[in-house]
N, CA and C atoms of all chains as a GROMACS GRO file, in nm:
protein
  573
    1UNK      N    1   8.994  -6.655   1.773
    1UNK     CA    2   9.113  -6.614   1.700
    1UNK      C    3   9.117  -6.463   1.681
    2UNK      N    4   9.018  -6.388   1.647
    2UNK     CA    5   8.996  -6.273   1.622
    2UNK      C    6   9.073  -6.186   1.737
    3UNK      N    7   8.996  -6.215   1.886
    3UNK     CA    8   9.030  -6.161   1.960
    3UNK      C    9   9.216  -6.189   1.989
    4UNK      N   10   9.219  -6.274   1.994
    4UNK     CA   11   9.404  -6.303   1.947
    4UNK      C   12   9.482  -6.210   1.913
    5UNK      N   13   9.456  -6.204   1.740
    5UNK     CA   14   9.494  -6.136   1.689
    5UNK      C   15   9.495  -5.994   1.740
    6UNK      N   16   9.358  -5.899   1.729
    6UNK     CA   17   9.340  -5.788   1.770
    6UNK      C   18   9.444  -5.764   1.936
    7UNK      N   19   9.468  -5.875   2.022
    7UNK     CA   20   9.514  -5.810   2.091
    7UNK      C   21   9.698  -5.780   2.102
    8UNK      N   22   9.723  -5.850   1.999
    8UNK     CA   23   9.878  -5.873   2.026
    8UNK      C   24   9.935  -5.819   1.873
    9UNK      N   25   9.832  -5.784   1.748
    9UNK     CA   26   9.899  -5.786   1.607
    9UNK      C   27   9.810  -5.642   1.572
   10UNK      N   28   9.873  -5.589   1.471
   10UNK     CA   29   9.818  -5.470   1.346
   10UNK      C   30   9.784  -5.630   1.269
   11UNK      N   31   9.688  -5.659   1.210
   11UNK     CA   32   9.698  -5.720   1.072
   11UNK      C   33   9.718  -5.637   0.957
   12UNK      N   34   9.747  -5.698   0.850
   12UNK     CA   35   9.769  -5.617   0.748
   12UNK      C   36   9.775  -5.752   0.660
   13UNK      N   37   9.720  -5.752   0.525
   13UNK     CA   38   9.728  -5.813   0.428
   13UNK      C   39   9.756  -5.775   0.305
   14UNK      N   40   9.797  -5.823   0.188
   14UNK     CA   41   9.827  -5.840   0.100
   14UNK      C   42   9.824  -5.912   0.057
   15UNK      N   43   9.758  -5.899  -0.133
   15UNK     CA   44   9.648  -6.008  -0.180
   15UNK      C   45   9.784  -6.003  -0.324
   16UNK      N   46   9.782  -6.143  -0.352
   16UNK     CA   47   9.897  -6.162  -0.462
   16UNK      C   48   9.852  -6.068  -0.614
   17UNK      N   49   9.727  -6.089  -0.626
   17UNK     CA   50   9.672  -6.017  -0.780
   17UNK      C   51   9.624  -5.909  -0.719
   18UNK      N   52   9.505  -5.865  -0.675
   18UNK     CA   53   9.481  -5.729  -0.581
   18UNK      C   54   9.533  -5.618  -0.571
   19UNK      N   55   9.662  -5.676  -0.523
   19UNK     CA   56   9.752  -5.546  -0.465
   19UNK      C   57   9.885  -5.626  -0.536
   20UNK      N   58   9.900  -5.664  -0.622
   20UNK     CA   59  10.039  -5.727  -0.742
   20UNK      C   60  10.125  -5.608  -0.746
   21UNK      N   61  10.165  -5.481  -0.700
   21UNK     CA   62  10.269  -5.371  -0.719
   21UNK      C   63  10.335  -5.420  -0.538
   22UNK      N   64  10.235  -5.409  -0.455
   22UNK     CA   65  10.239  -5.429  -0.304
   22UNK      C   66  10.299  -5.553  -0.278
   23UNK      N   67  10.238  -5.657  -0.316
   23UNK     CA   68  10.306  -5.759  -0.283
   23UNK      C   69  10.430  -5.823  -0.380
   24UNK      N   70  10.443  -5.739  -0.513
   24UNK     CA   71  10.547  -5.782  -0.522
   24UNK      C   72  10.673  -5.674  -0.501
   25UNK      N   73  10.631  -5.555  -0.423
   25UNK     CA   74  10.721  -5.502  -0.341
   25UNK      C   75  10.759  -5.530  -0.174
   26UNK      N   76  10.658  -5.592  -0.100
   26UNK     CA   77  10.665  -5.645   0.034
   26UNK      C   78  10.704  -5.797  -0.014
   27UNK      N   79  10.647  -5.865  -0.098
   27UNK     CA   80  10.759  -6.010  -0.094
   27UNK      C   81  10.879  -6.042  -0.161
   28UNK      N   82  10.932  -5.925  -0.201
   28UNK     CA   83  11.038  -5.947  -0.266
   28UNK      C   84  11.173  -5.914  -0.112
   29UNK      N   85  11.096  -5.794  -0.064
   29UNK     CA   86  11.149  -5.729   0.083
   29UNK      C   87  11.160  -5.870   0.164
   30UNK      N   88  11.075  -5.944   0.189
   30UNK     CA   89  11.016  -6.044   0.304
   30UNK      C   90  11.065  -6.185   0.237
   31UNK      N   91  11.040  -6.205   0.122
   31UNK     CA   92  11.106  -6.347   0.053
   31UNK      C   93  11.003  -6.382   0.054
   32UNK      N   94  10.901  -6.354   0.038
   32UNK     CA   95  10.731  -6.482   0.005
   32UNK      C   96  10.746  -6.515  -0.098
   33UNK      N   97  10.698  -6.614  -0.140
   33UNK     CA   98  10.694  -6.725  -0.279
   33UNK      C   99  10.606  -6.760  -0.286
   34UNK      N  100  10.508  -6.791  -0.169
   34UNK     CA  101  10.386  -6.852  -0.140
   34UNK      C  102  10.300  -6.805  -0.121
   35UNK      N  103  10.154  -6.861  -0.057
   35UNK     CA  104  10.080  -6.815  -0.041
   35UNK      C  105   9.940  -6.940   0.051
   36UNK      N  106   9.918  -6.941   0.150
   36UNK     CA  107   9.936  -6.822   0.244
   36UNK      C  108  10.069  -6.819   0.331
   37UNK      N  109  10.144  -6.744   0.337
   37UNK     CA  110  10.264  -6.683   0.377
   37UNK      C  111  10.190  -6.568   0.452
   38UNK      N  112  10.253  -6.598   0.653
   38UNK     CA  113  10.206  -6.572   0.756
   38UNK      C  114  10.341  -6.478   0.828
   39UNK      N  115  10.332  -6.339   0.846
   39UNK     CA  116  10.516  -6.324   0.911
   39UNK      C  117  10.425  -6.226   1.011
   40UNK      N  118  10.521  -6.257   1.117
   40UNK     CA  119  10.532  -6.196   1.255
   40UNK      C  120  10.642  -6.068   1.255
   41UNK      N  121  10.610  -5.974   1.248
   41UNK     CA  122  10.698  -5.843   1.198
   41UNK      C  123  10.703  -5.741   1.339
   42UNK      N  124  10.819  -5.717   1.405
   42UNK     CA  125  10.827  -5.643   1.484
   42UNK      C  126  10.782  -5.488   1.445
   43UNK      N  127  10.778  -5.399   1.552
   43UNK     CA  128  10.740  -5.259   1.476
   43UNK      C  129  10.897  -5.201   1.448
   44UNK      N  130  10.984  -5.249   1.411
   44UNK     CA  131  11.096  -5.221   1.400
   44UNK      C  132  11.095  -5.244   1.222
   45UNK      N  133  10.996  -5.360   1.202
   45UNK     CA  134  10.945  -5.421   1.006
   45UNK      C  135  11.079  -5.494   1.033
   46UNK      N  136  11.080  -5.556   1.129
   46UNK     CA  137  11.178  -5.753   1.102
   46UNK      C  138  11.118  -5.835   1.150
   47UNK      N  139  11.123  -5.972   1.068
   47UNK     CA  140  11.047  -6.036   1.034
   47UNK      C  141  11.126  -6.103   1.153
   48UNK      N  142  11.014  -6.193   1.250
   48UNK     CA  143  11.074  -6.237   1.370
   48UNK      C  144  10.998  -6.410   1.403
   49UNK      N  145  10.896  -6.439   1.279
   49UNK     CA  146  10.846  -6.582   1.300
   49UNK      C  147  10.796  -6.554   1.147
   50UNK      N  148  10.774  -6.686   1.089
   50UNK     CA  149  10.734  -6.695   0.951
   50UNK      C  150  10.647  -6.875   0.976
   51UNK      N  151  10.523  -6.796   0.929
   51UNK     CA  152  10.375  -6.950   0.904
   51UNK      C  153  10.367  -6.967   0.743
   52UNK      N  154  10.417  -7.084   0.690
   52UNK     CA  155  10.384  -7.067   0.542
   52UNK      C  156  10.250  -7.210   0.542
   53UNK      N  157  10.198  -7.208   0.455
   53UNK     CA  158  10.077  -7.275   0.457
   53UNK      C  159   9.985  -7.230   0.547
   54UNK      N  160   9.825  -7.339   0.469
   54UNK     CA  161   9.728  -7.289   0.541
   54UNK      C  162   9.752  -7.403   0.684
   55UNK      N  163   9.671  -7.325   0.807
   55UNK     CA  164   9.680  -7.435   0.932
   55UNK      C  165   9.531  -7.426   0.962
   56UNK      N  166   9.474  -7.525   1.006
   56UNK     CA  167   9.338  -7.520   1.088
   56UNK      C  168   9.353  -7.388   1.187
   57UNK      N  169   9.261  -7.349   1.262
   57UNK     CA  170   9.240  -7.228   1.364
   57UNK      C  171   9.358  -7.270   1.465
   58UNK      N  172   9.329  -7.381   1.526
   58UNK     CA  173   9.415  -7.416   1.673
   58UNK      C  174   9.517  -7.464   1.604
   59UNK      N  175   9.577  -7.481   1.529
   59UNK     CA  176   9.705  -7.475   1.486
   59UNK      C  177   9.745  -7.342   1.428
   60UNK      N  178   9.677  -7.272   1.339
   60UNK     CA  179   9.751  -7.104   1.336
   60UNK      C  180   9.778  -7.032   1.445
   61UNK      N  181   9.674  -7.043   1.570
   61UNK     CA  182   9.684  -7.008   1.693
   61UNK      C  183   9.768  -7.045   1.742
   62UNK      N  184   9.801  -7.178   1.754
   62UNK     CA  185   9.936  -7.229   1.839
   62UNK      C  186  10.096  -7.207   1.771
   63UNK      N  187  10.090  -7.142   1.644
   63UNK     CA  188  10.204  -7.106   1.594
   63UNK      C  189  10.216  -6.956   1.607
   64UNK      N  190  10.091  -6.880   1.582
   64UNK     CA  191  10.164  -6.758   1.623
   64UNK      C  192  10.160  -6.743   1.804
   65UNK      N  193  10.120  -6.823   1.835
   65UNK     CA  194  10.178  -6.820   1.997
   65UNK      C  195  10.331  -6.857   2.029
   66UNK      N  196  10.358  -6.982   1.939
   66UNK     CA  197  10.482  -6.969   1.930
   66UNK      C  198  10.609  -6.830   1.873
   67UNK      N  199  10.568  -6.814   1.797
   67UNK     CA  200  10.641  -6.694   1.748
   67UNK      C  201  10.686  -6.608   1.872
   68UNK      N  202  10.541  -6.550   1.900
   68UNK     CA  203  10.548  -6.485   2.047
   68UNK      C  204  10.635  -6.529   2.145
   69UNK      N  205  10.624  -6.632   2.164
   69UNK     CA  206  10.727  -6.696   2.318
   69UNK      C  207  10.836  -6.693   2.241
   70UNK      N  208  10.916  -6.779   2.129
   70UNK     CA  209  11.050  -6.756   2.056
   70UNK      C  210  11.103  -6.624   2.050
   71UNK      N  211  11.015  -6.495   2.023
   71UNK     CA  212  11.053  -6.406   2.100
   71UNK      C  213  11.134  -6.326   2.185
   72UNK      N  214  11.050  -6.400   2.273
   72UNK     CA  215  11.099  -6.353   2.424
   72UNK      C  216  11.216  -6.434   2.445
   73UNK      N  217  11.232  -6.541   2.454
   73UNK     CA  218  11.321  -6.650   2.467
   73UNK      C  219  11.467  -6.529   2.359
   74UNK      N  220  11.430  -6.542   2.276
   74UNK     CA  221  11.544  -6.464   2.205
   74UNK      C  222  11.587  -6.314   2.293
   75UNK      N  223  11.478  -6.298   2.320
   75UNK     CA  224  11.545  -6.173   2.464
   75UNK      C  225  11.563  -6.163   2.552
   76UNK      N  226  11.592  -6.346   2.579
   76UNK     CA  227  11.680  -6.338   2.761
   76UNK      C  228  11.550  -6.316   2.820
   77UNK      N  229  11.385  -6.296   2.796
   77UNK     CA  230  11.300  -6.292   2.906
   77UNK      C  231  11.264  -6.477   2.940
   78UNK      N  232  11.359  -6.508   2.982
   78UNK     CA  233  11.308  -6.667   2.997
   78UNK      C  234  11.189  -6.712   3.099
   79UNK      N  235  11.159  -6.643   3.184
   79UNK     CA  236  11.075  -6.695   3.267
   79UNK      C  237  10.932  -6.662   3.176
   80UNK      N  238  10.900  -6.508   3.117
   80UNK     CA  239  10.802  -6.510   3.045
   80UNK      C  240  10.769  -6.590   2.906
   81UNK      N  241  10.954  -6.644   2.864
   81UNK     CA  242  10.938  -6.762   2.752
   81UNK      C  243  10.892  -6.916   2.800
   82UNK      N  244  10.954  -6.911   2.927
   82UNK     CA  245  10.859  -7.023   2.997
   82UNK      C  246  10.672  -7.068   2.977
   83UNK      N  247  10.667  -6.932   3.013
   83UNK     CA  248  10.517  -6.929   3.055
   83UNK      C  249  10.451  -6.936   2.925
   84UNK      N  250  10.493  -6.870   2.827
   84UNK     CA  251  10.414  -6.903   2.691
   84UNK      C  252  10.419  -7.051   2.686
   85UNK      N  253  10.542  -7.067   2.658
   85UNK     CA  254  10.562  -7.255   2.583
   85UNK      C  255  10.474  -7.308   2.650
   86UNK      N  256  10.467  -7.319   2.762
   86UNK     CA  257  10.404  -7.383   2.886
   86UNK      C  258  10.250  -7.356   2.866
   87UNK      N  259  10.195  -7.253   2.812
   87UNK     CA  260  10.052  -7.213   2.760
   87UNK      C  261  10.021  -7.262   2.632
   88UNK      N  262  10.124  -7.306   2.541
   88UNK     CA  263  10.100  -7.334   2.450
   88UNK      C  264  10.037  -7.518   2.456
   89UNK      N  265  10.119  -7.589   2.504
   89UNK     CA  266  10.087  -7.724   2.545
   89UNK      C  267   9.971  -7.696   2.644
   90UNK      N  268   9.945  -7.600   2.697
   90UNK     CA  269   9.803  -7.633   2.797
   90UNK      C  270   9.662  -7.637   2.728
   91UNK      N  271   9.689  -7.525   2.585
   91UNK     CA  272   9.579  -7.448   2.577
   91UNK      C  273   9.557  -7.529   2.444
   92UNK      N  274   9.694  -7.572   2.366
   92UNK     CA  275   9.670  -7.611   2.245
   92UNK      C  276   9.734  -7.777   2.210
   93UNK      N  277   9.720  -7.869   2.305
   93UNK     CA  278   9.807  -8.012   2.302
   93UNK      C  279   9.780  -8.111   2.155
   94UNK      N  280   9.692  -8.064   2.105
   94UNK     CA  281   9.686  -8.170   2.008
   94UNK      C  282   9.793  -8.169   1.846
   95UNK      N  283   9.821  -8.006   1.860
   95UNK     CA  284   9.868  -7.942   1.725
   95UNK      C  285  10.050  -7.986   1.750
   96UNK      N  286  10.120  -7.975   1.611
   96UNK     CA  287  10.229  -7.995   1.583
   96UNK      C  288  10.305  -7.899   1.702
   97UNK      N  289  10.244  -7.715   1.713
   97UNK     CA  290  10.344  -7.671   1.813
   97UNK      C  291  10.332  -7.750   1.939
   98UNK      N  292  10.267  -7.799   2.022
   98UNK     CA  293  10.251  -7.845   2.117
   98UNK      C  294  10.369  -7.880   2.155
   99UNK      N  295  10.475  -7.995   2.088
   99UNK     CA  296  10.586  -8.055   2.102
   99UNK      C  297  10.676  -7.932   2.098
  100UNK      N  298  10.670  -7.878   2.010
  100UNK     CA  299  10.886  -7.813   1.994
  100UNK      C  300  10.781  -7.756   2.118
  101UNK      N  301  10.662  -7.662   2.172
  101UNK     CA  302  10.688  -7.611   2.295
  101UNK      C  303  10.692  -7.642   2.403
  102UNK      N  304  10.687  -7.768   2.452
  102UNK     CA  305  10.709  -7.853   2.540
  102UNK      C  306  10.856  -7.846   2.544
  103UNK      N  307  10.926  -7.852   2.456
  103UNK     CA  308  11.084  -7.923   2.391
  103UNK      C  309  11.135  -7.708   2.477
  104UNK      N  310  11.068  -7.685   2.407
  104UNK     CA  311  11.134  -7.522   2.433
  104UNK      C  312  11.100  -7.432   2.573
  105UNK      N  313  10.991  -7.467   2.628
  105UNK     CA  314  10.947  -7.420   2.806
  105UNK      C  315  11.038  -7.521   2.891
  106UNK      N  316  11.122  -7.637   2.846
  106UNK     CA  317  11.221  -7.716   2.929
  106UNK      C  318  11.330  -7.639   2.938
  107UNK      N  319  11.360  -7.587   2.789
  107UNK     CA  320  11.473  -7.515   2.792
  107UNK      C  321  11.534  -7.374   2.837
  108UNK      N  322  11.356  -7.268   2.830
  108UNK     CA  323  11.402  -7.203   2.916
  108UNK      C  324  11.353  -7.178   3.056
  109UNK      N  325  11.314  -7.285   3.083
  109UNK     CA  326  11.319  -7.317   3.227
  109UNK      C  327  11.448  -7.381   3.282
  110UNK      N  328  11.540  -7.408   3.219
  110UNK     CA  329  11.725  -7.445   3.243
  110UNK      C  330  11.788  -7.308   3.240
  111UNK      N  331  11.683  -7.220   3.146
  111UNK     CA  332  11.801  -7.121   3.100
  111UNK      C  333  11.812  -7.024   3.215
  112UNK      N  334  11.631  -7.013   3.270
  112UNK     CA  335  11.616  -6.910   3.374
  112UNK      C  336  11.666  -6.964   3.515
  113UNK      N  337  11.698  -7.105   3.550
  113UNK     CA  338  11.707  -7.133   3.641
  113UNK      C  339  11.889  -7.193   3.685
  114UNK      N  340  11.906  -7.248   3.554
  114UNK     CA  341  12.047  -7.289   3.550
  114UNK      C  342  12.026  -7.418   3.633
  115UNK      N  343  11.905  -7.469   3.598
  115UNK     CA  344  11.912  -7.614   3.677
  115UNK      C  345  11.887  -7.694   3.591
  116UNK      N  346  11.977  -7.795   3.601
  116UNK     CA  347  11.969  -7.899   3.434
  116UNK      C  348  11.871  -8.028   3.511
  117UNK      N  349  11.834  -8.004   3.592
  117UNK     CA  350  11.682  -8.123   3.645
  117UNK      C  351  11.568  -8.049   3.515
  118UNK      N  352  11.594  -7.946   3.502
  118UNK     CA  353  11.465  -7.909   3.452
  118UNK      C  354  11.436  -7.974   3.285
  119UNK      N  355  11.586  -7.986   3.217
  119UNK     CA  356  11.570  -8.073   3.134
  119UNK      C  357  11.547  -8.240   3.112
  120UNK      N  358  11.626  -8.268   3.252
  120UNK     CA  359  11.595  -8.375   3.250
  120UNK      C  360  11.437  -8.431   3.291
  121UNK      N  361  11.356  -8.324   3.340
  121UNK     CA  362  11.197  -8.332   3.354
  121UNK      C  363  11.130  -8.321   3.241
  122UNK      N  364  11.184  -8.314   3.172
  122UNK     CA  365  11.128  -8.221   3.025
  122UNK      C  366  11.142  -8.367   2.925
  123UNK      N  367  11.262  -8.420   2.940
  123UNK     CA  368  11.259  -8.550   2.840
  123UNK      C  369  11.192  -8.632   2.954
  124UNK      N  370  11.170  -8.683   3.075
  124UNK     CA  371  11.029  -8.747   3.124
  124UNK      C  372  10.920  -8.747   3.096
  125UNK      N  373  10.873  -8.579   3.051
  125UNK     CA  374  10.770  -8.576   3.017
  125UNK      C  375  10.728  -8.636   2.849
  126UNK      N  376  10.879  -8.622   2.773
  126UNK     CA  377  10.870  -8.692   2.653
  126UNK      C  378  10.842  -8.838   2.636
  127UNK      N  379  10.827  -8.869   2.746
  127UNK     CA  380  10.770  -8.998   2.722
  127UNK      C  381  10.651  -9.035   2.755
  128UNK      N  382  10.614  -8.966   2.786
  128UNK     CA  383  10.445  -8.954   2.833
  128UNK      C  384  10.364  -8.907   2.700
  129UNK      N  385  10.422  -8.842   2.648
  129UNK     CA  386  10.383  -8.734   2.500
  129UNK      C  387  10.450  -8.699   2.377
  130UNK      N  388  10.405  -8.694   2.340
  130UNK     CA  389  10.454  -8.687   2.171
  130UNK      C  390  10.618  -8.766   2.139
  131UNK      N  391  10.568  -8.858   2.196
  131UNK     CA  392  10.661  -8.964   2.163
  131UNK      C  393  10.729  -8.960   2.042
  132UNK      N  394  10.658  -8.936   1.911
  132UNK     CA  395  10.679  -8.944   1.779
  132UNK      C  396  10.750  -8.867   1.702
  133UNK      N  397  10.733  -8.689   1.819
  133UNK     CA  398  10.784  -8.602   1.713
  133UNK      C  399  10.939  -8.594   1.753
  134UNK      N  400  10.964  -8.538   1.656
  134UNK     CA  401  11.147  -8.467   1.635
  134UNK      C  402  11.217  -8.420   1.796
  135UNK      N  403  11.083  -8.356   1.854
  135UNK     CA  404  11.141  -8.286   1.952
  135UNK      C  405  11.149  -8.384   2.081
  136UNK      N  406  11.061  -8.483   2.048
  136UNK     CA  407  11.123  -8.611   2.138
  136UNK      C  408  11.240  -8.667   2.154
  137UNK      N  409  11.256  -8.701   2.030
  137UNK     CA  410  11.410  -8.743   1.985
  137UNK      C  411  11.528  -8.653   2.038
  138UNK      N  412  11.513  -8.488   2.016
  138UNK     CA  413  11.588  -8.382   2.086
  138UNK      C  414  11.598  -8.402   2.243
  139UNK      N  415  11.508  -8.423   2.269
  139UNK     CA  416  11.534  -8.438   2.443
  139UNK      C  417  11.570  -8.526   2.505
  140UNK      N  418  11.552  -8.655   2.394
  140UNK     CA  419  11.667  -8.760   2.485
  140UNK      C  420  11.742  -8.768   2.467
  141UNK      N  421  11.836  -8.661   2.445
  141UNK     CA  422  11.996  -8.716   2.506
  141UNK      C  423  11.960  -8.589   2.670
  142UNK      N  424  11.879  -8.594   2.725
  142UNK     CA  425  11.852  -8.488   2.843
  142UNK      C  426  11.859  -8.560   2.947
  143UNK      N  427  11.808  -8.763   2.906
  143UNK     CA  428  11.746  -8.786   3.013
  143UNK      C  429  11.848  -8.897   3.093
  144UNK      N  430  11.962  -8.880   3.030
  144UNK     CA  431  12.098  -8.977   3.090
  144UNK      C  432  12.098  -8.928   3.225
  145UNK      N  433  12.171  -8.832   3.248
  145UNK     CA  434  12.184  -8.755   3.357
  145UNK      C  435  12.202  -8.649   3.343
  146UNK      N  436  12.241  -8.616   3.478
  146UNK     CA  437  12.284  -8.418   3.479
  146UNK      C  438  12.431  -8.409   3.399
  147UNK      N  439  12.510  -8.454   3.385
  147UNK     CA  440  12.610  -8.494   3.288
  147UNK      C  441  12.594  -8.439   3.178
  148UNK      N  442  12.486  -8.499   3.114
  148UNK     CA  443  12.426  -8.528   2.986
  148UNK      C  444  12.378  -8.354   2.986
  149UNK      N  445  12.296  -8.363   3.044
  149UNK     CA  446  12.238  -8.196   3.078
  149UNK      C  447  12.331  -8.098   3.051
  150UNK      N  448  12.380  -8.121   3.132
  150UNK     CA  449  12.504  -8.017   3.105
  150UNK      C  450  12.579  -7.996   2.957
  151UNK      N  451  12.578  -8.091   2.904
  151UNK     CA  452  12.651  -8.114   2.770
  151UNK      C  453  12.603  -8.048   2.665
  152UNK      N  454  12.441  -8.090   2.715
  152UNK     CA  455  12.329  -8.017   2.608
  152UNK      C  456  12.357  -7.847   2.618
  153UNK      N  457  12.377  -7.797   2.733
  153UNK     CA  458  12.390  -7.638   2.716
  153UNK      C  459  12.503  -7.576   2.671
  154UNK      N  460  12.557  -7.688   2.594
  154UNK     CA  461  12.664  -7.583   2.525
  154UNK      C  462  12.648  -7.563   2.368
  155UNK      N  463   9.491  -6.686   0.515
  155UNK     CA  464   9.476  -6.695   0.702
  155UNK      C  465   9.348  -6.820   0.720
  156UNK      N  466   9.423  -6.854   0.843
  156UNK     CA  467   9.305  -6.978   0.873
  156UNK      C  468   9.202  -6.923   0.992
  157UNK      N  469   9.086  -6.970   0.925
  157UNK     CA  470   8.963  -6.946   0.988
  157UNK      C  471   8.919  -6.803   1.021
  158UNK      N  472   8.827  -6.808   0.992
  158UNK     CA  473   8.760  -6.644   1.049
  158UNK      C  474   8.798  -6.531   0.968
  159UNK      N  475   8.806  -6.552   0.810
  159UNK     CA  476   8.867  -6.469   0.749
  159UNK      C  477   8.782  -6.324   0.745
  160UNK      N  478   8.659  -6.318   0.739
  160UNK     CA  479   8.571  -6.245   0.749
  160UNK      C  480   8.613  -6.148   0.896
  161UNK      N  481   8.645  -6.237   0.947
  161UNK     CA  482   8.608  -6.104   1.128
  161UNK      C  483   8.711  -6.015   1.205
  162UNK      N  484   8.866  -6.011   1.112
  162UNK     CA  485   8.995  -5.927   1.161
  162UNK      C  486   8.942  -5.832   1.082
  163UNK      N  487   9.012  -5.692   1.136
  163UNK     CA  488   8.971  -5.580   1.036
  163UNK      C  489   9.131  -5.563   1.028
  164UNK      N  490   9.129  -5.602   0.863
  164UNK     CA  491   9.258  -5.568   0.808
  164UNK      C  492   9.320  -5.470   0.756
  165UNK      N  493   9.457  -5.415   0.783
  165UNK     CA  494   9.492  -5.284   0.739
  165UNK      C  495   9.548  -5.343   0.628
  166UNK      N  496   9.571  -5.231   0.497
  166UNK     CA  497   9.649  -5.285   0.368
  166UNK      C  498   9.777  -5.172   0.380
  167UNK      N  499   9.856  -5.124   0.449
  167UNK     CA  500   9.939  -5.097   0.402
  167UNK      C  501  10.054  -5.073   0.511
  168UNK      N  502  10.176  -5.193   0.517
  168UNK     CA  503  10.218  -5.179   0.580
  168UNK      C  504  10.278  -5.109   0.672
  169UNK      N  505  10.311  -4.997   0.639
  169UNK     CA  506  10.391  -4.894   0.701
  169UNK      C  507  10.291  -4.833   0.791
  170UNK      N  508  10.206  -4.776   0.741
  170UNK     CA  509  10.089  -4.728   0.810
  170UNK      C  510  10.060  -4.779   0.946
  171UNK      N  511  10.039  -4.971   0.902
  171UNK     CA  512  10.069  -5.076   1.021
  171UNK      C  513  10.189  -5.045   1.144
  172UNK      N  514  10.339  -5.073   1.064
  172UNK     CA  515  10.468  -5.004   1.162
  172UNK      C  516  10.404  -4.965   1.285
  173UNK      N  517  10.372  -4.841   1.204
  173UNK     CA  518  10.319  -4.738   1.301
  173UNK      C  519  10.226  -4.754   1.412
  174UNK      N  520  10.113  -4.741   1.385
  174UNK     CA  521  10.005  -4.801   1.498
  174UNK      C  522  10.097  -4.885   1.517
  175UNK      N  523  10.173  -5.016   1.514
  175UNK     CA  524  10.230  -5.108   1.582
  175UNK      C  525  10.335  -5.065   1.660
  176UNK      N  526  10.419  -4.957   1.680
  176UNK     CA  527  10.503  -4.879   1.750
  176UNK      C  528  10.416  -4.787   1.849
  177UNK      N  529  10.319  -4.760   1.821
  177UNK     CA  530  10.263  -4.678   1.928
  177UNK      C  531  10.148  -4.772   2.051
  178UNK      N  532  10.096  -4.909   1.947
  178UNK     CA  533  10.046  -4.950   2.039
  178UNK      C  534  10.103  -5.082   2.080
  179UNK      N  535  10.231  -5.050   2.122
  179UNK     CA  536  10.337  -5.195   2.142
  179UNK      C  537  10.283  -5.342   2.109
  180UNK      N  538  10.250  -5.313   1.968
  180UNK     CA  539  10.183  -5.446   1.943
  180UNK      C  540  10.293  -5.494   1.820
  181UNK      N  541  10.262  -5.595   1.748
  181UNK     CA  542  10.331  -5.637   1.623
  181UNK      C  543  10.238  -5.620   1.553
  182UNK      N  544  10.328  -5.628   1.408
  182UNK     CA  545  10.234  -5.689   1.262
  182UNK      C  546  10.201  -5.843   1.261
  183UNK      N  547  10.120  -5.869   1.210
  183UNK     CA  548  10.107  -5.984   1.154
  183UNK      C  549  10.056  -5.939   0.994
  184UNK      N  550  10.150  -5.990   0.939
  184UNK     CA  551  10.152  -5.987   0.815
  184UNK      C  552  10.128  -6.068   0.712
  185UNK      N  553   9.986  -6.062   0.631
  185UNK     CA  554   9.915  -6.193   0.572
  185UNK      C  555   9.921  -6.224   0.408
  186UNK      N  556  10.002  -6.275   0.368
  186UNK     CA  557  10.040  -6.276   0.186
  186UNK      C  558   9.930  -6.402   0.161
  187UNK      N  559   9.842  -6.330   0.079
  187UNK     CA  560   9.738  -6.420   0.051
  187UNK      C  561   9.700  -6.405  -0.089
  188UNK      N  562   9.610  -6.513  -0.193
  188UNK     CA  563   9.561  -6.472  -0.214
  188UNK      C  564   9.442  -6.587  -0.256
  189UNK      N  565   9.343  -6.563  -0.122
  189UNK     CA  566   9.189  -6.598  -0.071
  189UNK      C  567   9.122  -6.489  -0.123
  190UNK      N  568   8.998  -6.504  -0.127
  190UNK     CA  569   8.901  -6.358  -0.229
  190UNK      C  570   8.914  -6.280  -0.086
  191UNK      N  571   8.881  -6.189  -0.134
  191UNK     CA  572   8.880  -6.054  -0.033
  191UNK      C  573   8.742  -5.995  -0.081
   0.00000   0.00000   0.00000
């Protein structure tokens, strides 16, 4: 995790009693209430993913990986939003992100390609996996047809 | 933060952060805690 972090983040913390002038000038800025309250802050200081609660390692990991790919995805880099989501289910399958990024490397693999097979591969694969979660449920209306596909991108 | 709280070397003040984070095209991660330090 360490190395993670160090390669993609500044950390910076703020302790609720500790630093009580700091954090209740950065969470009043940011909206924290909580604690541990996790934000992904561009160097621009906007807040661009938010982790509230504690997560085991491979689940904090697999959420701020998410952040990262949501990202990109938000900047039209879809093929590199691909490749995260798609790293995220490789590297981390057991954790809650696993699903929405499965649910979200379908989508912008439609977005970069403009081929609605790719969603409909994407709810196939929902049935192989995480059957249970939310983002299962999201992808089947993908798997009617290209019809259906199509419908979804609007 | 989960796991490994001991082994990030944490900066305390954001702005400061910004910065190095603008020069070394990285982000913040920004940690509202309060675990002992």
């Amino acid at each position: 995790m360490v190395a993670f972090v160090s390669e993609n983040f500044v950390p910076v913390r703020v302790h609720v009693r500790e630093q009580a002038d700091e954090f209740k000038r950065l969470g009043e800025r940011y909206g924290a209430q909580w604690t541990p309250t996790i934000l992904l802050i561009n160097p621009a200081g906007e807040e661009r993913y938010r982790i509230e609660g504690f997560l085991p390692t491979e689940d904090f990991l697999a959420q701020l990986s998410l952040g990262l790919a949501h990202d990109a995805f938000a900047k039209s880099n879809f093929a590199e939003a691909e490749r995260r989501f798609a790293d995220i289910v490789e590297r981390y399958p057991d954790t809650e992100a696993a699903a929405e990024a499965l649910y979200w490397a379908g989508v912008a693999r439609y977005k970069a390609t403009d081929d609605p097979s790719a969603l409909a591969e994407t709810a196939r694969q929902f049935k192989k996996r995480y059957q249970k979660s939310s983002w299962a449920k999201k992808a089947s209306v993908w798997d009617r047809d290209e019809g259906s596909a199509a419908t979804a991108r609007q | 933060m989960a796991g490994e709280k001991g082994a990030i070397s944490w900066s305390y003040k954001l702005e400061a952060a910004l910065e190095q984070a603008r020069s070394s095209k990285k982000w913040v991660l920004l940690d509202f805690t309060a675990a002992p330090m």
